[in-house]
N, C-alpha and C positions, 0 to 999 in steps of 0.2 A: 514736299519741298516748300520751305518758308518763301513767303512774295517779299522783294526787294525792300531791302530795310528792316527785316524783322530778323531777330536773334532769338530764334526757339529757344524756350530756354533758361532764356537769357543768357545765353554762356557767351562768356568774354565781357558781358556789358558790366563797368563799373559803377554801381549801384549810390557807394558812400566811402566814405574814412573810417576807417577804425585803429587803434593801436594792439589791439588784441591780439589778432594771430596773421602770421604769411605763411602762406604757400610758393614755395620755389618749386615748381612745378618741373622745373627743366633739370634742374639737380639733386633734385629730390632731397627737397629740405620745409621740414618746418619747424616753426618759430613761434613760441608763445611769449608775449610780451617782453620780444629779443633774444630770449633764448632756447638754442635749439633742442629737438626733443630729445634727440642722443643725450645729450648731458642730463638732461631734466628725467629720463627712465633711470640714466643709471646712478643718478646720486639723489634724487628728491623722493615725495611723498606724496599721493592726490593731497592731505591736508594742505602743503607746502603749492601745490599748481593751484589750487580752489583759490586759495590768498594772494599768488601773482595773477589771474585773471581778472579776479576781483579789483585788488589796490595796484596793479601795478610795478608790484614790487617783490621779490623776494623775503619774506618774515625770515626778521629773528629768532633765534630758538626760543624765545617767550614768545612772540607773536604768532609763531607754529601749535606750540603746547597750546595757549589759550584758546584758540582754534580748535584744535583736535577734543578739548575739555567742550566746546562751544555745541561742538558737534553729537559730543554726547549726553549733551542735557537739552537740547532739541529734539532725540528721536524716537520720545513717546509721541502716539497719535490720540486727539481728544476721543473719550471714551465714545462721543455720539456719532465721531467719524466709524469708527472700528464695528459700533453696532450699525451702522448703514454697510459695511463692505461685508457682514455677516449675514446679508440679504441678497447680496449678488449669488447670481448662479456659479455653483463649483467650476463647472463646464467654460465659465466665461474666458473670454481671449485675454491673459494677462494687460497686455495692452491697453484693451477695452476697462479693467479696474483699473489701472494706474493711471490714466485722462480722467477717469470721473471723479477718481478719489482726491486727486490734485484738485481738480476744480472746486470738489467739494470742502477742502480744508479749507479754502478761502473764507467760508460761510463763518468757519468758528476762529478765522483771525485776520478780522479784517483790515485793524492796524498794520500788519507783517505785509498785505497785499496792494496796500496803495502806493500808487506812483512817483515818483522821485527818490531822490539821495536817500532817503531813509528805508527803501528797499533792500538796501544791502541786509537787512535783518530775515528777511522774507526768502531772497537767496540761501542763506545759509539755515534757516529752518528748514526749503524745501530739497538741500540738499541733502540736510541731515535726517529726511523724513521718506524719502523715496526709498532707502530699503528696507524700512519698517515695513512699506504699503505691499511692496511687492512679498517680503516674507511672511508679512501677515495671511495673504492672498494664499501665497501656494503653501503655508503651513496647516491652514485651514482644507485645503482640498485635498491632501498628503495626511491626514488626521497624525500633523504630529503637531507637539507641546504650543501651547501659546507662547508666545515671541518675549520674551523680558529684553528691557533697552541695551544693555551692557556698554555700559559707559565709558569704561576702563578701556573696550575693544579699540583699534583703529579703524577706520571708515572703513577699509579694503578686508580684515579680520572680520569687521561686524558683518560685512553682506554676506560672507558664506557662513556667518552663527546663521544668520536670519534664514534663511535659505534651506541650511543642510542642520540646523540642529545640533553641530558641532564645531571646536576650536578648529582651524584650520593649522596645519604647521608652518614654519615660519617661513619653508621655497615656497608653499601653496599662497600663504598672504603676498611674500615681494609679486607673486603672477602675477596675482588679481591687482595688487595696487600699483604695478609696470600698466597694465592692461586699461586700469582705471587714465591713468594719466595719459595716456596713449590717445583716447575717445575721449577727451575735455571737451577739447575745442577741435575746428575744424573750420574756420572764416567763414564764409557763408552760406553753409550748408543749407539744404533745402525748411530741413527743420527750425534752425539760427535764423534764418531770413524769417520765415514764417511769424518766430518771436518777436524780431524787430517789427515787420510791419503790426502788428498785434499791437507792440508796444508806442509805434509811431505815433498811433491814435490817442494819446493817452491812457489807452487802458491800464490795469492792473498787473501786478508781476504774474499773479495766478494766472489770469484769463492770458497771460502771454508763453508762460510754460506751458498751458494747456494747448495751445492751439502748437506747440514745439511736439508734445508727446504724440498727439493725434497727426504731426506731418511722420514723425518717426517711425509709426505704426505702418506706414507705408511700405511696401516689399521692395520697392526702386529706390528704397531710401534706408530703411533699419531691415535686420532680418535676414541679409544675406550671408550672413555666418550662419543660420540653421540650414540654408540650403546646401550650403558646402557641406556641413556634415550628413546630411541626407545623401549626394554624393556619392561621399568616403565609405554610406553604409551599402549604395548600391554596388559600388567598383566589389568592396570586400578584402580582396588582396591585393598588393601593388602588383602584381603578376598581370593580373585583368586590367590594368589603367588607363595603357595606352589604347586598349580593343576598347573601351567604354568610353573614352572621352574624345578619341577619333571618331566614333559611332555619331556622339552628339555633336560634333564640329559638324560633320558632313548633312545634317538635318538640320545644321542652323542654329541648332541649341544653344543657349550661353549657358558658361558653364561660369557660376558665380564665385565672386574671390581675387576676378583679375579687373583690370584694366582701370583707369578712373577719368573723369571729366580732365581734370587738373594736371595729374603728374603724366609726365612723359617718358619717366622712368622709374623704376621701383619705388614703392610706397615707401619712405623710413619707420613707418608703423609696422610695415610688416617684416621688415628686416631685424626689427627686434623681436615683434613676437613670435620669427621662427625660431629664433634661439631658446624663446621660452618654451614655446612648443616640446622641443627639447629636452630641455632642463625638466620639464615636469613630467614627460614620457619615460624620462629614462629613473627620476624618482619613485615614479608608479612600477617599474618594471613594464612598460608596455609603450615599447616605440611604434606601433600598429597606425596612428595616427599621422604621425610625423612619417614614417616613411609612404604613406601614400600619399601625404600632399607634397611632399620631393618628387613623387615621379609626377603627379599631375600638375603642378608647375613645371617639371622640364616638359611635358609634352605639348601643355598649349603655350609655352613660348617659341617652340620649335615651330609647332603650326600656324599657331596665330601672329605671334612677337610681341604680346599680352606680358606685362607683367605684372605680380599679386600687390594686390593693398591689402587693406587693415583686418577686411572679412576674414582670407584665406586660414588664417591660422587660429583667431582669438577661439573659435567656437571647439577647436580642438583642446585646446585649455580647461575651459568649460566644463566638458563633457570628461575629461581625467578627472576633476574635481568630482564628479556627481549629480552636477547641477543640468537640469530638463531642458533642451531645445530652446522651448517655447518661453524660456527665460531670460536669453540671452539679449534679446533687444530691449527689455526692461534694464537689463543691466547696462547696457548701452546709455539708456534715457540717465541711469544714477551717477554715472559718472556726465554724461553732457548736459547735466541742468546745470553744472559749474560755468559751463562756455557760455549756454544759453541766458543762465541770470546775469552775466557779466557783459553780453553785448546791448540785451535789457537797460541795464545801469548805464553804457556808456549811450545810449540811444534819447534817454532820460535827458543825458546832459546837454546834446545837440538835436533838441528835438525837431522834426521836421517831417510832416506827412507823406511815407510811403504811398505815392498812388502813378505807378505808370500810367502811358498810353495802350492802345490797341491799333493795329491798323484793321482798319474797315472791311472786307472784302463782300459783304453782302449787297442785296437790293437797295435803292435807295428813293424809287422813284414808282410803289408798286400803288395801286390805286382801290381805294378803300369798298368793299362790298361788303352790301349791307347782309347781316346773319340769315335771313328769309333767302337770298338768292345764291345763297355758295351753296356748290353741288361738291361730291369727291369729299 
């Protein structure tokens, strides 16, 4: 139990200003630089959210194109990067290459990673360069083809070139780029915060997505989409749903997928990506996924009155594509560097040193012995 005055947490405490993104938490709504995400899944593009996070604004059809062009002539990785991540262990936690290798891009551009307004360049490199690191990563441990840029690709097209080795079709790209846009942003997620305070200090854009990827890497925080499909592998059939997921209620278990800090009723992120769930089960011929996250949402809403956010569904997507578990929060980070370099930049603008209090609860008054006479 927190002592009087303290907000574990922090939850509820208002921290700062942003124009970025809201959460309507009680109607389950959000809002990227004013416009809600319903609209923004079903008629935009990640190129098109990366550029309203960024400027503010909605891009023109040339200010989208030059972007998407932008994008693709950013996502070669310097040859000295590529032979440092061909020294890392196969074995390594995805996770664990994509914090170092971010950090370590910084070393070969240093211009791209320094502080202020001229960071937007920096954003949109490590935008365009997070799914080079990760395909490079698991193509190497997968002994398939070395990675070529493909430039012509769209952001959400290129991460499963990079990834799977192959073009994707065009319901498999709108997924991934519904899915992309979905995880931008998120207001002050643990990881987002993490950037700002990073970035409070003056530091670098790099040292401030690094320390976003390493909060992500966290299981209370990215991740919880493999464990739902972990899950979906143990249930098996939706037959067994309710005996397996009553089992784990009654032991305490959380069962990942549902509930959130913020919303008080259904996530809007997951209420699309169950349609996608969907749409891409019933493309594969294989609704095996989808109907068992239908019956285990109806049964911990029965039991608990839990409703699902953004995890429940996306990793089901995922896994119809081809793409490994142990991936999914990488791809998480590819699409939220967008949010993360863009609260960055607005942090830049109104700078001011993140440094809470603590309240005290220790000794204060304990009396100094010298190292010869302490015993125990």
């Amino acid at each position: 139990m927190a002592a009087p005055g303290v907000q574990r947490g922090l939850e509820d405490v208002v921290a700062l200003e942003s124009r970025i993104c809201f959460i309507d938490g009680h109607r389950g709504r959000l809002i990227y630089q004013g416009y809600d995400i319903r609209d923004l899944a079903a008629q935009s593009t990640f190129e098109e959210v990366a550029y309203l996070l960024w400027y503010g604004r909605l891009p023109t059809a040339s200010q989208s194109n030059d972007l998407r062009a932008r994008f693709g002539a950013l996502r070669s990785l310097p040859p000295a990067l590529v032979e440092r991540m061909d020294t890392m262990p196969v074995e390594s936690n995805p996770m664990d290459v994509l914090r170092t290798s971010v950090s370590a891009l910084a070393l070969f551009e240093p211009d791209e990673a320094r502080p202020g307004a001229s960071s937007i360049g920096g954003a949109q490199r490590l935008t365009a360069a997070l799914p080079t690191i990760i395909g490079t990563f698991h193509r190497r441990r997968s002994g398939l083809p070395t990675i070529r840029p493909r430039p012509e690709l769209s952001q959400a097209a290129y991460l499963v070139y990079a990834l799977l080795d192959r073009e994707p079709t065009e319901l498999e790209t709108r997924a991934v780029d519904v899915a992309l846009i979905l995880h931008a942003d998120h207001e002050l997620n643990a990881s987002t915060f993490a950037a700002r305070v990073t970035a409070s200090t003056l530091s670098d854009l790099y040292s401030a997505v690094t320390s976003a990827v390493g909060t992500l890497k966290g299981p209370l925080h990215g991740g919880a989409n493999e464990r739902v499909m972990e899950l979906l592998d143990e249930i098996g059939t939706p037959e067994l749903a309710e005996e397996v997921v009553k089992s784990k209620l009654s032991k305490h278990e959380r069962i990942m997928g549902f509930g959130h800090r913020v919303y008080k009723v259904e996530d809007p992120r997951a209420t699309i990506l169950r349609e996608w769930s969907k749409k891409v089960g019933e493309a594969k011929g294989n609704l095996r996924y989808y109907e068992l996250l239908r019956k285990v949402e109806e049964v911990v809403h029965r039991e608990k009155g839990l409703y699902p956010n953004v995890d429940l569904y996306s990793g089901s997507i995922y896994s119809l594509l081809g793409i490994p578990h142990d991936l999914f929060t990488p791809i998480f980070a590819s699409s939220r560097v967008a949010g993360w370099t863009a609260h960055v930049l607005e942090e830049y603008q109104d700078l001011r040193l993140i440094r809470p209090t603590a309240k005290y609860v220790g000794a204060t008054d304990l009396a100094y012995v010298p190292i010869s006479e302490r015993t125990g």
